[in-house]
C-alpha positions as CSV (number, residue, x, y, z in Angstrom):
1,X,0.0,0.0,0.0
2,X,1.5,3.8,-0.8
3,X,0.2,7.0,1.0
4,X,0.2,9.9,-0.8
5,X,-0.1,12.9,1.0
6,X,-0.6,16.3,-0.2
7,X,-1.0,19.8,1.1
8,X,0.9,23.3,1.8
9,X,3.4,23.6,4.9
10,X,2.0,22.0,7.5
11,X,1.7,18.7,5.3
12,X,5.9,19.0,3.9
13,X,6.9,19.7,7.5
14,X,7.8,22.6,7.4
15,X,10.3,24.7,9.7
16,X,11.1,21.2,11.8
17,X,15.2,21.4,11.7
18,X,15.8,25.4,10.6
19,X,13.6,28.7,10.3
20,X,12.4,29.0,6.8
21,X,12.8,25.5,6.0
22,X,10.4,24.3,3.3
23,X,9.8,21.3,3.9
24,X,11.3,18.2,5.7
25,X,9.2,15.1,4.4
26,X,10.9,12.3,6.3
27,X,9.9,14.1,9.5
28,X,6.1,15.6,9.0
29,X,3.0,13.4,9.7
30,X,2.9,11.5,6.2
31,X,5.7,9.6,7.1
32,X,4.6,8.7,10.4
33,X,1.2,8.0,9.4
34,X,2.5,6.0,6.9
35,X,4.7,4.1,9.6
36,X,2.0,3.8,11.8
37,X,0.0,1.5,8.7
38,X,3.0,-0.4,7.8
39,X,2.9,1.7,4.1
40,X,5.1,3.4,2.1
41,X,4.4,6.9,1.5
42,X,5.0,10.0,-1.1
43,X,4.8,13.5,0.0
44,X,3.7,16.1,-3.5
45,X,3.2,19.0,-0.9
46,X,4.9,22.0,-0.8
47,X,5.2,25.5,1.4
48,X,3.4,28.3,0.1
49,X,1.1,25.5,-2.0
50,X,-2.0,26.5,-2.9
51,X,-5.8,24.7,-3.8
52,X,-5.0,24.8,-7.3
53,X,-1.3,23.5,-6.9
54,X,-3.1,20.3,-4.7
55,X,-5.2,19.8,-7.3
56,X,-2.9,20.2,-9.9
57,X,-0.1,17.9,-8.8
58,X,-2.7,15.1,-7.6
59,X,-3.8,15.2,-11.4
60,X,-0.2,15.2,-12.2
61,X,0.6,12.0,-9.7
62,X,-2.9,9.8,-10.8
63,X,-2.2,10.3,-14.5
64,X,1.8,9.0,-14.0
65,X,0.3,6.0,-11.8
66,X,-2.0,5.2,-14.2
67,X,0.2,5.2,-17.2
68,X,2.6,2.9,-15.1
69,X,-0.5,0.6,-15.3
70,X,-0.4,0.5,-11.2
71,X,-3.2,-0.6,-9.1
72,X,-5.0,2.1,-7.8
73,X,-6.7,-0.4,-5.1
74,X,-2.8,-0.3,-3.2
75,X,-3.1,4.0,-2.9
76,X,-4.7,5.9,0.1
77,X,-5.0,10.0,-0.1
78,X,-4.7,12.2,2.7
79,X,-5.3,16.0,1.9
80,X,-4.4,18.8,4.3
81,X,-6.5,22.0,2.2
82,X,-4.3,24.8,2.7
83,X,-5.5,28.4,3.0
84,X,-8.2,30.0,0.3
85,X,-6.5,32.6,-0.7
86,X,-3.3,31.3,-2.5
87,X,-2.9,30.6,-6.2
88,X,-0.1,29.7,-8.7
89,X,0.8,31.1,-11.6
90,X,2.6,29.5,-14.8
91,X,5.7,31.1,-15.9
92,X,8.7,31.3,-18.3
93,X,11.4,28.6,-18.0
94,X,14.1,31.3,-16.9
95,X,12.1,32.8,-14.2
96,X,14.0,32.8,-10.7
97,X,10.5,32.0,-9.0
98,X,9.0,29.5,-11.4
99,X,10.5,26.6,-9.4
100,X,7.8,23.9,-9.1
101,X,7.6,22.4,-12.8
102,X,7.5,26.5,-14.2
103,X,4.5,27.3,-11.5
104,X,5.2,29.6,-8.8
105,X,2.8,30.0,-5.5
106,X,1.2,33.4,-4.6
107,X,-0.1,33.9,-1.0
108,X,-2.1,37.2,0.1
109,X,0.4,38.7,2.7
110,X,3.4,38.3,1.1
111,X,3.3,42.0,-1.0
112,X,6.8,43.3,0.6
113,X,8.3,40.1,-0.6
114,X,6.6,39.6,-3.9
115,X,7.2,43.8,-4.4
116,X,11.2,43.0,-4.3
117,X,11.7,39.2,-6.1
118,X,8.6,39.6,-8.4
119,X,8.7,40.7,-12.2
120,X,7.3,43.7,-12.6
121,X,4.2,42.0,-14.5
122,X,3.9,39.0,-12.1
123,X,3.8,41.3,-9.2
124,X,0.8,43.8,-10.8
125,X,-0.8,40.6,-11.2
126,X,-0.6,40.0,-7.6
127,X,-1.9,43.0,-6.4
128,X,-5.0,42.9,-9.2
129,X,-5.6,39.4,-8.1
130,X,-5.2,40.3,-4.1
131,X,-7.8,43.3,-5.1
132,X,-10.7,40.9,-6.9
133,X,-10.8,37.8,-5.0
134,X,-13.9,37.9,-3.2
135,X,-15.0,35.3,-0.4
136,X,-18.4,34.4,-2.8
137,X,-15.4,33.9,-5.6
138,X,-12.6,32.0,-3.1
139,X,-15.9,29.8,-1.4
140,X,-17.2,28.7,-5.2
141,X,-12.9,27.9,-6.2
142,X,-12.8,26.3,-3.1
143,X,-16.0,23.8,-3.4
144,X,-15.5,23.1,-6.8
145,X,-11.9,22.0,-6.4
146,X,-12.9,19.1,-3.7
147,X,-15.5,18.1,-5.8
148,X,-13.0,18.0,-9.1
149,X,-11.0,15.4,-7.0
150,X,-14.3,13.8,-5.1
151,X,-15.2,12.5,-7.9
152,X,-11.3,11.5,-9.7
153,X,-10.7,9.7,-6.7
154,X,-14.6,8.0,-7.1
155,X,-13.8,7.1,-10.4
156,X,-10.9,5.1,-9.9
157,X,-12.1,3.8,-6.7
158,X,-9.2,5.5,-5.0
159,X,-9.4,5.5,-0.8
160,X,-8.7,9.1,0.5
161,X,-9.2,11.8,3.3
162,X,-9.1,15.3,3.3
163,X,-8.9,17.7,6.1
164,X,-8.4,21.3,6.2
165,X,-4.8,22.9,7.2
166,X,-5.9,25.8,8.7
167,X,-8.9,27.7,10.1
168,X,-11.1,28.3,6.9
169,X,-13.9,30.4,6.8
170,X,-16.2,29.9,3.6
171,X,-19.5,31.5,2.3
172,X,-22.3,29.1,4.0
173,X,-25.1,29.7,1.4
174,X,-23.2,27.4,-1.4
175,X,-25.4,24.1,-1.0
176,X,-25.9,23.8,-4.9
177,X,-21.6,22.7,-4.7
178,X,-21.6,21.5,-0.7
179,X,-24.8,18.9,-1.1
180,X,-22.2,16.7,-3.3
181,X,-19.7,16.6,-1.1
182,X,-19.3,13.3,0.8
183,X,-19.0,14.0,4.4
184,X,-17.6,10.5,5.0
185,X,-14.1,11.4,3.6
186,X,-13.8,15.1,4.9
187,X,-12.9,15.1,8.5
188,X,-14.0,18.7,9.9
189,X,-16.3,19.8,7.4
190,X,-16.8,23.3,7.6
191,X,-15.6,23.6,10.9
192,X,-13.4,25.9,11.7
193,X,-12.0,23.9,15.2
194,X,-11.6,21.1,13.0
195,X,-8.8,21.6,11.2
196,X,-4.8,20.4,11.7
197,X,-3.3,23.7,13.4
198,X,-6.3,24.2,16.0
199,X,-6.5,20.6,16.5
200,X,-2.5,20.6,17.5
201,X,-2.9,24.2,19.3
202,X,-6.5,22.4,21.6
203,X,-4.3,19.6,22.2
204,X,-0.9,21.4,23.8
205,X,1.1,20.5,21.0
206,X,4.3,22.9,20.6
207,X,5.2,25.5,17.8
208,X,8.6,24.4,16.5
209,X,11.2,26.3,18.3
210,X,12.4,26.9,14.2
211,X,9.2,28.6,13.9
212,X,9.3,30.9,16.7
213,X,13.1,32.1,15.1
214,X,11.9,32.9,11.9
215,X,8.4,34.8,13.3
216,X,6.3,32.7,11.3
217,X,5.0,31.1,14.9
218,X,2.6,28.9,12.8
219,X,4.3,25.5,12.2
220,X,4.4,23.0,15.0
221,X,7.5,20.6,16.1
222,X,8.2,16.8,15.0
223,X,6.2,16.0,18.2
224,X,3.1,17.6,17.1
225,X,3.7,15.7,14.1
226,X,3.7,12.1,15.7
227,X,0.6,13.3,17.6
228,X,-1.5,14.0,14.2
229,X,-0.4,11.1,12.4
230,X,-1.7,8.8,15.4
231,X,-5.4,11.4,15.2
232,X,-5.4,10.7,11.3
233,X,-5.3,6.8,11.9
234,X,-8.0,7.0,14.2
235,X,-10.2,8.9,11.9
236,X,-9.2,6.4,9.1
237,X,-10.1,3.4,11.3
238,X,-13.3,5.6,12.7
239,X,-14.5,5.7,9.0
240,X,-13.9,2.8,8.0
241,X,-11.9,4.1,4.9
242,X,-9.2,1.8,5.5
C-alpha cells in the first residue's frame, strides 16, 4: 500500500530542523502516518502550496500512476487543504521564481516580498488578483476544487481523506456545490476547530522552536507531528476508509 499525501506547509513539514525550511518530508506526519500502517508513502506538498497547486499535482501524480498501469486499489490519499486565498501562476522557464515544474505560489500577505523578487508584471498581477478575489469567488474555487478530485478519486475507486490545514472560513449559502460533497471522507467539514493547526494548538502540541526564530509562529515541532499522524489513523479506522 503507498500513501500519498498532499497539502501546503503544515503537510511538507515545514520549519522542523531550521527557520524557513520548506519542507522536511521524512519528518512531517505522512511519514509517520505511513509508519503507523505499515505503508510506504510519497509526499507532493509544498510550502506556500495553494488549492489549485493540490489539485494540480494530484492530477499530475494519478495520470503518471496510471500510465505505469499500477493498481490504484494499493493507494490511500490524505489532503491537508491549505488556505483559500493562495494561487499559482505558470511562468517562463528562466524565471528565478518559477521553481515547481515553471509554476510559482502566490499567497495574500506576502506583498513586501513579492514587491522586491517579483517581475514587474507578475507582481501587478498579484496586487490585481489580491484586489478581486472575493469570499463568494474564493468559497465557489474552493467547493468546486474538492468536488473535481471527489469525484477522480470516485472514479478510480481510490481511498482518500481530506482535512483542512488551517482555520477556513467559507461562504455558507453554497449548498448547490456542498450537497455533493461526501462528508464520510472530509474530516471537519466546515468547521473551523476542525482543522490540523487548532487541533495541535487544543491539544498542547508545541510550535517548533524553528518557527518561533523565523516569526512565522505557525508551524508545530516533530512531536506535534507524531501526535497527528496517530489522530489521522484514528479517523481512518473511525470511518472505516481503510
Amino acid at each position: 500500500m503507498l500513501l500519498v499525501a498532499n497539502g501546503c506547509s503544515h503537510t511538507a513539514g515545514a520549519e522542523l530542523e531550521w527557520a524557513t525550511q520548506g519542507d522536511c518530508y521524512e519528518k512531517a506526519w505522512p511519514k509517520h502516518l505511513s509508519d503507523s500502517l505499515g505503508y510506504s508513502h510519497i509526499n507532493l506538498s509544498m510550502a506556500g502550496a495553494s488549492n489549485a497547486r493540490v489539485l494540480r499535482t494530484t492530477y499530475e501524480f494519478i495520470y503518471d500512476y496510471k500510465k505505469q498501469g499500477k493498481d490504484f486499489k494499493q493507494l490511500l490519499f490524505v489532503i491537508l487543504w491549505p488556505g483559500l486565498y493562495r494561487t499559482e501562476v505558470y511562468c517562463d522557464k528562466d524565471y528565478l521564481h518559477a521553481h515547481d515544474n515553471n509554476w510559482t505560489p502566490i499567497v495574500v500577505g506576502n506583498d513586501a516580498c513579492y514587491k522586491e523578487f517579483f517581475s514587474h508584471s507578475l507582481y501587478h498581477y498579484y496586487k490585481a488578483w489580491s484586489v478581486i478575489s472575493t469570499p463568494y469567488q474564493s468559497s465557489c474555487d474552493f467547493y468546486q476544487t474538492i468536488l473535481n478530485l471527489q469525484n477522480l478519486f470516485n472514479r478510480y475507486n481510490i481511498k482518500y481523506l481530506f482535512m483542512d490545514s488551517t482555520r477556513r472560513t467559507t461562504i455558507k449559502d453554497l449548498s448547490y456545490y456542498t450537497a455533493h460533497i461526501d462528508r464520510k471522507y472530509y474530516e471537519g467539514f466546515d468547521e473551523i476547530s476542525n482543522c490540523y493547526a487548532a487541533l495541535c494548538s487544543e491539544n498542547g502540541q508545541k510550535i517548533s522552536k524553528y518557527s518561533i526564530d523565523s516569526g512565522f509562529n505557525s508551524h508545530y515541532d516533530e512531536d506535534a507531528q507524531l501526535w497527528f499522524a496517530q489522530h489521522v489513523n484514528c479517523i481512518l479506522h473511525k470511518r472505516n476508509i481503510l
